[in-house]
N, C-alpha and C positions, 0 to 999 in steps of 0.2 A: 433547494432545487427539487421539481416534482422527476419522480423515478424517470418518467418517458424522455425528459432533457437530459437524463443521468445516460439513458441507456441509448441516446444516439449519440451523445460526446463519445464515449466507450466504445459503438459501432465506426465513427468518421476516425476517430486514432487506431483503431485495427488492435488495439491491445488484447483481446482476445484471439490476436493472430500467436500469439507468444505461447508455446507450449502446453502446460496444463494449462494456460487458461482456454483453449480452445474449447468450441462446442458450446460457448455460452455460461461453462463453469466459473469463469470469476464476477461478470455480472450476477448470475442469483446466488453465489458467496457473498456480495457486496452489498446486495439489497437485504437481506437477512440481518445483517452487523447493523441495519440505522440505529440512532447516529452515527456517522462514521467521517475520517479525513481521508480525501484520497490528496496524498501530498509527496513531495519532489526532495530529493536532498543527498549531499555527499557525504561520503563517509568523512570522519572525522582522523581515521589511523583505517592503513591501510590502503589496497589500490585508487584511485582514481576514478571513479564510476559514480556515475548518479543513478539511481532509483526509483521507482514508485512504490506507494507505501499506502496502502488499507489498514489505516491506523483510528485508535479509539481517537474522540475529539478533543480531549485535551491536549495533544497535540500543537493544537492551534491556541487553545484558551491558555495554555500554561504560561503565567508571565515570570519573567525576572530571573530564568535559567537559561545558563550558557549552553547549555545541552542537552540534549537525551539521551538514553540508552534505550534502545530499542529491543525488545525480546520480541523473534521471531518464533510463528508456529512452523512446524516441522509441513511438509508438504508431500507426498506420496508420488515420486516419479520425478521431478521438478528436475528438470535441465539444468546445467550449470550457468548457461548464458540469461535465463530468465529476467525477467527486467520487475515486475510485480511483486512485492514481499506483503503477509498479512503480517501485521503486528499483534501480539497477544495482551503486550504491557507496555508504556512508556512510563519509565525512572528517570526524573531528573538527576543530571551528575553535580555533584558538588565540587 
């Protein structure tokens, strides 16, 4: 997908309305990481909540595992309600 289709999906969903992402900070986070997955998913243990996830692209390529573990990067100020998590690693679990 070319960036300018990346960054009005990104504008038409408001997800830069959500805290630190505001001011345009998670788009040029996002374009920096290419390749990247921007992808959806519930926790496995734990509350109930789905998220979105700027995750490296394996991700998606990774086959024949029932899971990930996802290591998140630490984020400066970030609201508890945030919806956006960057990913640093995906670990499949065994």
């Amino acid at each position: 997908m070319h960036a300018s289709v990346f960054s009005e999906i990104i504008r038409f969903t408001k997800i830069e309305n959500d805290g630190w992402l505001a001011g345009g900070q998670f788009l040029t986070d996002a374009l920096t990481r290419v390749p990247f997955a921007l992808v959806t998913a519930p926790r496995i243990n734990g509350v109930n909540q789905t998220n979105l996830y700027l995750a490296p692209p394996q991700v998606l390529t990774e086959s024949g595992v029932r899971a990930l573990r996802l290591e998140i990067e630490e984020q400066p100020s970030r609201p508890a309600w945030h919806s956006v998590y960057v990913i640093r690693r995906a670990t499949p679990v065994e």
